[in-house]
N, C-alpha and C positions, 0 to 999 in steps of 0.2 A: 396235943401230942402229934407228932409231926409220921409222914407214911414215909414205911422203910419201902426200900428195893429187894426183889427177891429173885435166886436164878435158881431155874427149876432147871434139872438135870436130865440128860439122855440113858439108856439103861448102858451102865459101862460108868457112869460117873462124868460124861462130858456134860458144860453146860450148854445144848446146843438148844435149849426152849422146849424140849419136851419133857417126860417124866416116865418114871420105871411105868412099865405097863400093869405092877399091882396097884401101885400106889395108884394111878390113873381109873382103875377099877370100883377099888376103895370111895377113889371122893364122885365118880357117877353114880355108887349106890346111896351115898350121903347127901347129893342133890335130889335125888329122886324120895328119895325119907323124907326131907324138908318141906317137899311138895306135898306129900301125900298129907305127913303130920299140919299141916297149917292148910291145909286143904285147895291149896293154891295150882293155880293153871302149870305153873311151871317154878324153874330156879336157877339159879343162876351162881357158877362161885370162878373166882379169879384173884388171881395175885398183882401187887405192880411191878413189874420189871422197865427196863431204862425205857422201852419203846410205851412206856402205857398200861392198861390192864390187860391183862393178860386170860382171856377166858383157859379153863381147866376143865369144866363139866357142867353140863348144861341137862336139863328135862323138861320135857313138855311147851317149849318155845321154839316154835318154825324158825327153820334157820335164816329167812330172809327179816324176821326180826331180832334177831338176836344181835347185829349192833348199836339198835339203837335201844333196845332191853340194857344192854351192857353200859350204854352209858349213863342210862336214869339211874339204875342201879348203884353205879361206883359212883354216881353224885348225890345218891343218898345216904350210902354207910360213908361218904366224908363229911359231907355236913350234919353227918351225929341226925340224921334226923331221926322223930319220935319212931318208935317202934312200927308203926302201921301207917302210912299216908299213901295216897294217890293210887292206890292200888300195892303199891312196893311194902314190902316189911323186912328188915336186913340186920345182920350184924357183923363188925369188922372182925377178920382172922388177924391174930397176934400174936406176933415171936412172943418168945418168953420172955426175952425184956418189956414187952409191952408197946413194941413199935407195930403200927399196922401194915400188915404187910398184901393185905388184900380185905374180899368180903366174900360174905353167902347172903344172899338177897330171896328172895320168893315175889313172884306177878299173878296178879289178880285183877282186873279191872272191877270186881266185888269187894268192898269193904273187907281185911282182914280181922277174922275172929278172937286169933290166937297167935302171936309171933312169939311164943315163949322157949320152942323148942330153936330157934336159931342160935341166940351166943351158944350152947351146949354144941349144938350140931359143926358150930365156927371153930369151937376151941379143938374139937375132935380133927376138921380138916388141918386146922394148922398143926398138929402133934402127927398126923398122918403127912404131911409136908417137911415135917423138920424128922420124922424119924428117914423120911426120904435122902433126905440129905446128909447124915449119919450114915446110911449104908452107902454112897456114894463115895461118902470118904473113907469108908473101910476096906471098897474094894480097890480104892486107888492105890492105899496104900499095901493093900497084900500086891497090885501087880508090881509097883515100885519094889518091896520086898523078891518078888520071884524073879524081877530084873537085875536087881543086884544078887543075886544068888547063882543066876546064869554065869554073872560074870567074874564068877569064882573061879 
């Protein structure tokens, strides 16, 4: 199955690479759950966009590591690898068609125990991503609406 592209939105509805500040909220509690539940040092979750992956929310990973976390990471949820290696344990986030549109990973340089809360915790960030992008489109379209109304 081949990785979609994804544009994450400004609050306002642009898609200028950021995201509404709840929904931003939301998937750092969800990294940090991921962490905690699989008992791991830190986590990691991103989308791909045209430039790459895209980090969204990160826990417990210094930030002078976090590019090169970022990239063990999205080379593990792309080559499908088994549930728990090398420290990494991850699962790919998926539009509802079923295109992968990012992942949620977990780092441990300790053998992981348990990666079983990831797809659930993945399926959750991607439905808190795509309801993101629904309210995007709702408020574009009420301003287009109030714009054509002005010019009654």
């Amino acid at each position: 199955m081949g990785v979609a592209l994804i544009a994450v939105r400004a609050p306002g509805g642009s898609c200028d690479g950021s995201i509404d500040p709840a929904t931003q909220a939301g998937l750092t509690a969800l990294v940090e759950l991921a962490a905690e539940l699989c008992g791991a040092r830190g986590a990691l979750l991103w989308v791909n966009d045209a430039s790459g992956p895209r980090l969204l929310a990160q826990a417990g990973i210094p930030t002078e590591e976090t590019p090169e976390q970022l990239a063990q990471a999205t080379a593990h949820v792309r080559a499908e690898a088994p549930a728990a290696a090398d420290g990494l344990a991850g699962a790919p986030l998926r539009a509802s068609d079923g295109q992968v549109i990012g992942g949620l990973c977990v780092h441990d340089p300790s053998p992981r125990t348990s990666a079983s809360p990831l797809p659930g915790l993945a399926r959750q960030a991607a439905a808190l991503l795509a309801l993101d992008r629904r309210l995007a489109a709702h408020l574009r379209s009420e301003q287009a609406a109030r714009a054509d109304a002005a010019h009654l």
